[in-house]
C-alpha positions as CSV (number, residue, x, y, z in Angstrom):
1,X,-1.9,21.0,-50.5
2,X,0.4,21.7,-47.6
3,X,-3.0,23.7,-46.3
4,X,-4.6,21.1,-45.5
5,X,-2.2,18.6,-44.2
6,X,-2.9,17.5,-40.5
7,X,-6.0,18.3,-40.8
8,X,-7.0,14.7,-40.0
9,X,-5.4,15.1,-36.7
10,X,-6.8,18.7,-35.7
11,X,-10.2,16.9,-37.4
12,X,-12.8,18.5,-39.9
13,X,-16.4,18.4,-41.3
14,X,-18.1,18.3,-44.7
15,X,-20.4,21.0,-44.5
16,X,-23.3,21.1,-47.4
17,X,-24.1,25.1,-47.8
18,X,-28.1,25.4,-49.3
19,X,-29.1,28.2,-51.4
20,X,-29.4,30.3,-54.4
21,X,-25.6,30.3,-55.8
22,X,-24.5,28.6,-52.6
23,X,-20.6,28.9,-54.5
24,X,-20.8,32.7,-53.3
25,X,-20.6,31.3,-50.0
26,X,-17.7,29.4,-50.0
27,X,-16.1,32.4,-52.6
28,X,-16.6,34.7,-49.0
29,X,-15.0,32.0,-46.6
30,X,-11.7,32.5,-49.0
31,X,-12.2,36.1,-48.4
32,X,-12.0,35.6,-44.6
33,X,-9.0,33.2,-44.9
34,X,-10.9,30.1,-43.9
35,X,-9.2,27.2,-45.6
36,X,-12.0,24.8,-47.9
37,X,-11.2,22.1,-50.0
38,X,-12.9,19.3,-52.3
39,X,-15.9,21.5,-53.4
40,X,-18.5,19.9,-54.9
41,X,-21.6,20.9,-57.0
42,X,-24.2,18.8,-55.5
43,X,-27.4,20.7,-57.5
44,X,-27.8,24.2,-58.7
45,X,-28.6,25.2,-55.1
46,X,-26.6,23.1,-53.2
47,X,-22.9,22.7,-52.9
48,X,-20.3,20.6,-50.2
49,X,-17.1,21.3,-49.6
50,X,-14.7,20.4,-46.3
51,X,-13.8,22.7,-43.6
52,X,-10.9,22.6,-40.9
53,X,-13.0,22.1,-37.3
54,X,-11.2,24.9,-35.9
55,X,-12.6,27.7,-38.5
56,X,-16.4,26.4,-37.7
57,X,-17.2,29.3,-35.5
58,X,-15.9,31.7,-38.7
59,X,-18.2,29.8,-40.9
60,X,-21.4,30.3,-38.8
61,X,-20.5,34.3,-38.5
62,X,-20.6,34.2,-42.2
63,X,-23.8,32.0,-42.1
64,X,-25.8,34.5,-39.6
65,X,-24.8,37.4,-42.0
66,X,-26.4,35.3,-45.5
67,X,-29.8,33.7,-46.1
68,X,-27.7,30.5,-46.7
69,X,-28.3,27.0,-44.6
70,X,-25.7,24.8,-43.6
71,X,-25.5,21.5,-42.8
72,X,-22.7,19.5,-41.2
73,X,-23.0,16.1,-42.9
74,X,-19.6,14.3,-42.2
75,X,-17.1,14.7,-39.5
76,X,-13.3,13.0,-39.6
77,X,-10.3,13.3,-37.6
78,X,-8.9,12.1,-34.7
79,X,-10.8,14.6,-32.4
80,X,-14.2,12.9,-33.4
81,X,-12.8,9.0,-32.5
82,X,-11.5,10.4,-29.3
83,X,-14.7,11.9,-28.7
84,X,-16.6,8.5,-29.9
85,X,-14.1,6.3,-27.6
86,X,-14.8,8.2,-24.7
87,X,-18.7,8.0,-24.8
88,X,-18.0,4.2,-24.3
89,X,-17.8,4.0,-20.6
90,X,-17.1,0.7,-20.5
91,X,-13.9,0.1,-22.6
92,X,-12.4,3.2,-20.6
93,X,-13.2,1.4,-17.3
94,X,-11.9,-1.6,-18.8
95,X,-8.7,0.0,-20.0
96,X,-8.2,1.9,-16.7
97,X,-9.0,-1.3,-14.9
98,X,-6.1,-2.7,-17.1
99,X,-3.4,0.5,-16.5
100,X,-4.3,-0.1,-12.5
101,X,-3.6,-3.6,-12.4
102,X,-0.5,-3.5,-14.9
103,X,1.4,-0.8,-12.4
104,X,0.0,-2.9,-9.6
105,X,1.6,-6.1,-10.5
106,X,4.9,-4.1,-12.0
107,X,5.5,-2.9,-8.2
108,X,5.3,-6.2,-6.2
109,X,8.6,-8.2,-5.9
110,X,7.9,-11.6,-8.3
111,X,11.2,-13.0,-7.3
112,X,14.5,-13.2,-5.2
113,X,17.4,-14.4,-6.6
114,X,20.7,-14.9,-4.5
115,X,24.0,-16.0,-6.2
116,X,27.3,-17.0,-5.3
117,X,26.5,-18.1,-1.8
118,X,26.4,-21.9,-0.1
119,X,22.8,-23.3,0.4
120,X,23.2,-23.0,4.1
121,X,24.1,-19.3,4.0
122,X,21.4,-19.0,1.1
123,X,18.8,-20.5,3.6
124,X,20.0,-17.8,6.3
125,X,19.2,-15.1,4.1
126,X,16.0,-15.9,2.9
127,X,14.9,-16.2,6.3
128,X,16.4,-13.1,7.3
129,X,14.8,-11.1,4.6
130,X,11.4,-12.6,5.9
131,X,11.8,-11.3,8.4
132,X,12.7,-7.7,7.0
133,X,9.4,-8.2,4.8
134,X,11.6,-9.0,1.5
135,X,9.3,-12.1,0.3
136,X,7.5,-13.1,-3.5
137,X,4.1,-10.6,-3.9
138,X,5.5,-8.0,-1.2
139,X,4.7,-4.5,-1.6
140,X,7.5,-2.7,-2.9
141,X,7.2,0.4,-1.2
142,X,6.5,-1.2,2.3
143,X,9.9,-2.3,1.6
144,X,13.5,-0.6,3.2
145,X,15.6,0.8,0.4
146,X,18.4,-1.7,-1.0
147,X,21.1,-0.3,1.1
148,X,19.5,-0.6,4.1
149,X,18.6,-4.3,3.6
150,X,22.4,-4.8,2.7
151,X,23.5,-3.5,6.1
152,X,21.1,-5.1,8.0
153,X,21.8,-8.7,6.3
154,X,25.5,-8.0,7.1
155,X,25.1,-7.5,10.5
156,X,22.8,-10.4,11.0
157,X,24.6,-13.4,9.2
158,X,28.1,-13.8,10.8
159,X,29.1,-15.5,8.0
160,X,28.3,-12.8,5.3
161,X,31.6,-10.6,4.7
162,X,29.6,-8.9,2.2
163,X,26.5,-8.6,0.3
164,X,24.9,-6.4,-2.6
165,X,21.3,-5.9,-3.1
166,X,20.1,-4.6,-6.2
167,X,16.7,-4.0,-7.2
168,X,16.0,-4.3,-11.2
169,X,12.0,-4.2,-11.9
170,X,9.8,-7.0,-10.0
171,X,13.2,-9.0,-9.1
172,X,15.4,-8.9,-6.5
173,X,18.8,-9.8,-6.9
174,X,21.5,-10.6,-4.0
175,X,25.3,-11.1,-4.1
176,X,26.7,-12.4,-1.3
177,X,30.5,-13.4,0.1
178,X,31.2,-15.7,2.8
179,X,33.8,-14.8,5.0
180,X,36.6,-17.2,5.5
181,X,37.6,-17.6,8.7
182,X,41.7,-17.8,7.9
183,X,43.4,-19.6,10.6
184,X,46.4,-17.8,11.3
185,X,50.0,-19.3,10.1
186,X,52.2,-20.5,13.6
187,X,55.4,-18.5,13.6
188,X,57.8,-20.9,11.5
189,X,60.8,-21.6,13.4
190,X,62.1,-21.7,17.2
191,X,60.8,-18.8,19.4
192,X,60.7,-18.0,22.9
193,X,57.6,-16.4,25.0
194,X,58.3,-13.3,26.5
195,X,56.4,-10.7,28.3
196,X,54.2,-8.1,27.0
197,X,53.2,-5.7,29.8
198,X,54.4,-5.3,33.2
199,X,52.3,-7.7,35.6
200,X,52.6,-10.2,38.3
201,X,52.4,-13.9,37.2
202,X,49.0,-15.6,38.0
203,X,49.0,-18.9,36.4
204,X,51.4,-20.8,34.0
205,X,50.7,-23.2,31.0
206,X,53.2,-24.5,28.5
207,X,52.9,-27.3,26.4
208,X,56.3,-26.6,24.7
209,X,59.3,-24.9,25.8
210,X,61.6,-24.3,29.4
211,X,58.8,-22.0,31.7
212,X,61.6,-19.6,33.4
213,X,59.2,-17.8,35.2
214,X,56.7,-18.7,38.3
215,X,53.7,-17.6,39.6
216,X,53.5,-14.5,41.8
217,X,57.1,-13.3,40.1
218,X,56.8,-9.9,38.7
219,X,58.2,-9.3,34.8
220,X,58.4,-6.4,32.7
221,X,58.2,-5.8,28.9
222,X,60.8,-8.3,27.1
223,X,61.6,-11.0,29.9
224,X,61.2,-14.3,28.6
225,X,57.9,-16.6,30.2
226,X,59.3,-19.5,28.2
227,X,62.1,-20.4,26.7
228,X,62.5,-22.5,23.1
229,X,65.4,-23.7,24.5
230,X,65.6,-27.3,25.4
231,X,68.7,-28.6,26.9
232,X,69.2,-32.5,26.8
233,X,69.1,-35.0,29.5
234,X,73.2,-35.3,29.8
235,X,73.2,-31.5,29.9
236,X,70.6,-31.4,33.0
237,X,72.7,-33.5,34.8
238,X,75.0,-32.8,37.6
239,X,77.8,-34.7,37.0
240,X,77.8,-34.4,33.5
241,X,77.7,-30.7,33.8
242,X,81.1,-30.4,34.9
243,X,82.8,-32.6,32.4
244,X,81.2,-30.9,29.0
245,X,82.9,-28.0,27.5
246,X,80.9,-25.0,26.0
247,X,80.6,-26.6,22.8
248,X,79.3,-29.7,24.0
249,X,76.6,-28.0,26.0
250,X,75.6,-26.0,22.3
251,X,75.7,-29.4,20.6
252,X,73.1,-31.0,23.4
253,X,70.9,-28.0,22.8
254,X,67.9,-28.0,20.7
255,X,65.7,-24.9,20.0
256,X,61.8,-24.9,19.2
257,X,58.8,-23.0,19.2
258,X,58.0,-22.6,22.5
259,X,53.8,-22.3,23.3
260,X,51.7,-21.9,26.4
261,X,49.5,-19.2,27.9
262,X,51.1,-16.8,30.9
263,X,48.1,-14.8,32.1
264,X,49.4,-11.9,34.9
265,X,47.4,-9.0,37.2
266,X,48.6,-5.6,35.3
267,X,47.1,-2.2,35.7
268,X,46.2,0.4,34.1
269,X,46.0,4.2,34.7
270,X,42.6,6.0,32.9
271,X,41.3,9.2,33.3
272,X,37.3,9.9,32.2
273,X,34.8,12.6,32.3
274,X,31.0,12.5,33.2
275,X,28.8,15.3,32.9
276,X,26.5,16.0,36.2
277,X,23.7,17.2,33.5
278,X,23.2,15.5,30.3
279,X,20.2,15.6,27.9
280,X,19.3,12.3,25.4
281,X,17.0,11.9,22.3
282,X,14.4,8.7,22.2
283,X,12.0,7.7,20.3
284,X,8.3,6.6,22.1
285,X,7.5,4.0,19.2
286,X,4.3,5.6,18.1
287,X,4.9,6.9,14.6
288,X,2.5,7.4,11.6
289,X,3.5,7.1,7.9
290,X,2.5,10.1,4.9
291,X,2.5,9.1,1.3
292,X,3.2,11.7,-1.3
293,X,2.9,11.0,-5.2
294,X,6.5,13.0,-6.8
295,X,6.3,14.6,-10.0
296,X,9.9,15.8,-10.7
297,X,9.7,18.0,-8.1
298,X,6.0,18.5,-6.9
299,X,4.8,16.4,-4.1
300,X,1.2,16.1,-3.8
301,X,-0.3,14.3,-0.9
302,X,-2.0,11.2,-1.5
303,X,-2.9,9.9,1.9
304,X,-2.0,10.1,5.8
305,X,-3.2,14.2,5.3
306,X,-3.5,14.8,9.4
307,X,-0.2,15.4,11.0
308,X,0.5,14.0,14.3
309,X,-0.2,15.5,17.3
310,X,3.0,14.7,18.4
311,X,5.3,17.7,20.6
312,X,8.6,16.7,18.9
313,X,9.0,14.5,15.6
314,X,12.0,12.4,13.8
315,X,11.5,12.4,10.1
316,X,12.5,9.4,7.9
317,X,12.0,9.8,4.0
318,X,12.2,6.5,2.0
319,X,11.2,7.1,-2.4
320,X,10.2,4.2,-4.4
321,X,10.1,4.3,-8.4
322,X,7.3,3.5,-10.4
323,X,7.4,0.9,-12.6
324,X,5.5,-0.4,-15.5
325,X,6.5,-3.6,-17.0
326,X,10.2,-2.8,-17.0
327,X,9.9,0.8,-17.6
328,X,10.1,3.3,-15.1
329,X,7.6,5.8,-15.0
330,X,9.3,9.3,-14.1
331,X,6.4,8.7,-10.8
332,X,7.7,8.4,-7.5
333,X,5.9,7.0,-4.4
334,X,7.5,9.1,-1.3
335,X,7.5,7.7,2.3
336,X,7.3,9.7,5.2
337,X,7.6,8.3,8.9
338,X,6.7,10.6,11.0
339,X,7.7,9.2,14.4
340,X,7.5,10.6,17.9
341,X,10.4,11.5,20.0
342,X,11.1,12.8,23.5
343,X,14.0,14.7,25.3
344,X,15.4,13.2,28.4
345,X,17.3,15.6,30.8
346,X,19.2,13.6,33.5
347,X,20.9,15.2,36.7
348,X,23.6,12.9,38.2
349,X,24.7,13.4,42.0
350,X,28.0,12.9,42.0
351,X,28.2,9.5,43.2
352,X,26.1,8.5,40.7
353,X,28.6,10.1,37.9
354,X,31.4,8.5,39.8
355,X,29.7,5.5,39.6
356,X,28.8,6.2,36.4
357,X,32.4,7.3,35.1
358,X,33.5,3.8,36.4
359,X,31.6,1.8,34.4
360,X,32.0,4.2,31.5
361,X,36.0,3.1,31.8
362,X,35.5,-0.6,32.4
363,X,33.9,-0.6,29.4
364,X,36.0,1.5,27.1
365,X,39.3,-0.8,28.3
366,X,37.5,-4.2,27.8
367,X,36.9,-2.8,24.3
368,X,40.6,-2.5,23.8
369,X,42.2,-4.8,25.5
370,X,39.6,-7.7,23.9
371,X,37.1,-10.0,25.6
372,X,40.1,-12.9,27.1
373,X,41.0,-10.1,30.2
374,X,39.2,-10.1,33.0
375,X,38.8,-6.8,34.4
376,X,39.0,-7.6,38.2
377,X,38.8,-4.7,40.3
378,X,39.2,-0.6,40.1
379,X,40.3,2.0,42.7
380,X,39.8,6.2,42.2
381,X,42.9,7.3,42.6
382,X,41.6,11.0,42.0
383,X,38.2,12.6,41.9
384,X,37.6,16.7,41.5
385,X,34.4,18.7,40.0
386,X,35.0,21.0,37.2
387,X,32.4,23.2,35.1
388,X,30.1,21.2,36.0
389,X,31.6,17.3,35.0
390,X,33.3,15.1,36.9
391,X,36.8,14.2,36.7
392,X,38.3,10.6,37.5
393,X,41.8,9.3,37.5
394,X,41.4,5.5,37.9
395,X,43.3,2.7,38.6
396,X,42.0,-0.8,37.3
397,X,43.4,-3.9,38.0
398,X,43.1,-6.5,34.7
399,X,44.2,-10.1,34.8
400,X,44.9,-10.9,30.8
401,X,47.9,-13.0,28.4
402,X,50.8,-11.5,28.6
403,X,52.6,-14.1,26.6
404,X,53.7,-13.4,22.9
405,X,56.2,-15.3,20.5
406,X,59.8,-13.7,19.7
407,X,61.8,-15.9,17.2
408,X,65.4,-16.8,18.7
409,X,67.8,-15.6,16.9
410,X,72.0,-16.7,16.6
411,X,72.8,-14.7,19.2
412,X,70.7,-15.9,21.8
């Protein structure tokens, strides 16, 4: 009976055909192909018999063409419950009611979990992402993407070296390390200070070791500031001086690692370039947001259809899944932000891009050098205009530690 399977699905009827020899009829719905099964003498001029839903519109062609009268008198399939189920208003609102409120719930953040981290650090972050909008029964997509939150908590706890943030259904989960501050190993052994840089001595401490040097003496790269090199109290005197033979002065010798701080003016020689004319991007603050509802790769609007009246804009696109329970629908919510932005032209005199150019280099060397010197004062050695951008040659004056260790070795 392979005719007839899935008919259930595709639904039929159980028509009751009235007449004289009402067989005939169904003898001329074989002749037109049209599939009936289970027929049934009911009287002599009646007869039943069960008919796929699609052929109906044959069987009433053959029914306008006879004296015959037909009546539909059962109907089964799944086409006929559908149609039963959705004449019952109320269970559909009910069920969609239900749908709503299921992907409602499935797309608010029930939980934030944060592992491997001390309390005190843990406490940091869940402030922090407060403040970011990361809390139990926020709105996912009002939310920054994963990444984003990572960078952000990174750069406000100090004591976060790193931290992953994964998002896995209604639960958020954080992974965080603490940086250890390491406290670097003193140089083992005796060791002299010496000079780093070229410079003119400014001030002097030592807590260990022979200062060789004073202040206002001028030292270049590789003269020892102070020396591990400790000489006893016979050696240091006059009289005994005299008297002791090269090995006895080596004998009243004792070498150790010599500390202290030697801070000295040095200089430096920069050159920079400032542009009399420059143009910058900035953004006013007022921005709008644009939802769109993804489909693979349709988007279709869903709210936010005006677009801003704004002369030049800066787009930001954030997507956020859909979720169900923990499925994920193939749905995606899309974000745009829409926010305005201007173009600043700025035209410099040239004092202004000297004075500019100054700062610009103050800047940059501080940077490099760390934030222990003291930049104290700068000269322009050389100043000239070209294309249209100005060109410095400075001279800045920096008072900073010269001092680093240098083990003694046998020889010295």
């Amino acid at each position: 009976m392979k005719y007839i399977q899935g008919s259930y699905i595709t639904g039929y009827v159980t028509v009751l055909v009235k007449g004289k020899m009402p067989e005939l009829f169904f003898q001329e719905c074989a002749k037109r192909e049209i599939i009936v099964w289970n027929i049934k003498k009911e009287s002599p001029d009646s007869c039943k018999g069960n008919v796929k839903l699609g052929d109906i519109p044959a069987l009433k062609k053959i029914k306008r063409k006879s004296t015959y009268k037909l009546t539909f008198i059962d109907k089964k399939g799944s086409p006929f419950i559908i149609s039963k189920f959705l004449k019952r208003k109320e269970v559909i609102a009910g069920l969609a009611m239900a749908f709503l409120l299921t992907l409602f719930l499935s797309n608010i953040i029930w939980k934030v979990e944060i592992t491997s981290v001390p309390t005190d650090i843990e406490e940091k972050i869940i402030k922090q992402l407060s403040s970011y909008g990361v809390h139990t029964g926020a709105w996912k997509f009002s939310l920054d993407p994963p990444s984003d939150i990572q960078q952000k908590l990174v750069h406000d706890i100090p004591e976060l070296l790193w931290v992953g943030v994964h998002q896995k259904g209604t639960t958020y989960y954080l992974e965080g390390v603490e940086k250890l501050v390491v406290e670097e190993k003193k140089e083992e052994g005796p060791r002299n200070l010496v000079a780093t840089k070229k410079g003119v001595i400014n001030n002097i401490y030592v807590s260990k070791g022979i200062p060789r040097v004073n202040v206002n003496d001028y030292v270049e790269p590789g003269d020892i500031l102070v020396s591990g090199e400790i000489g006893s109290v016979k050696e240091n005197d006059e009289e005994d001086k005299d008297k002791k033979d090269e090995k006895d002065k080596k004998e009243n010798t004792r070498s150790i690692a010599a500390e202290g701080e030697i801070t000295a003016t040095t200089w430096y020689e920069t050159n920079v370039t400032v542009p009399l004319e420059t143009n910058y991007e900035q953004l006013t603050g007022n921005k709008k947001n644009k939802y769109y509802l993804k489909i693979g790769t349709v988007q279709v609007p869903i709210w936010g259809f005006k677009k801003p009246d704004y002369k030049e804009i800066h787009r930001e696109t954030n997507v956020q899944s859909l979720n169900i329970l923990k499925w994920q629908l193939p749905v995606k919510i899309v974000t745009s932000i829409l926010s305005e932005k201007m173009y600043n032209k700025i035209d410099r005199s040239k004092e202004e891009a000297i004075s500019h150019g100054i700062q610009q280099a103050r800047k940059e060397l501080q940077l490099r050098l760390g934030p222990d010197a003291k930049i104290q004062s700068e000269k322009v050695l050389h100043q000239s205009i070209e294309s249209g951008k100005v060109k410095l040659t400075l001279y800045i004056t920096v008072e900073e530690n010269i001092a680093k260790a240098e083990p003694i070795t046998q020889g010295d």
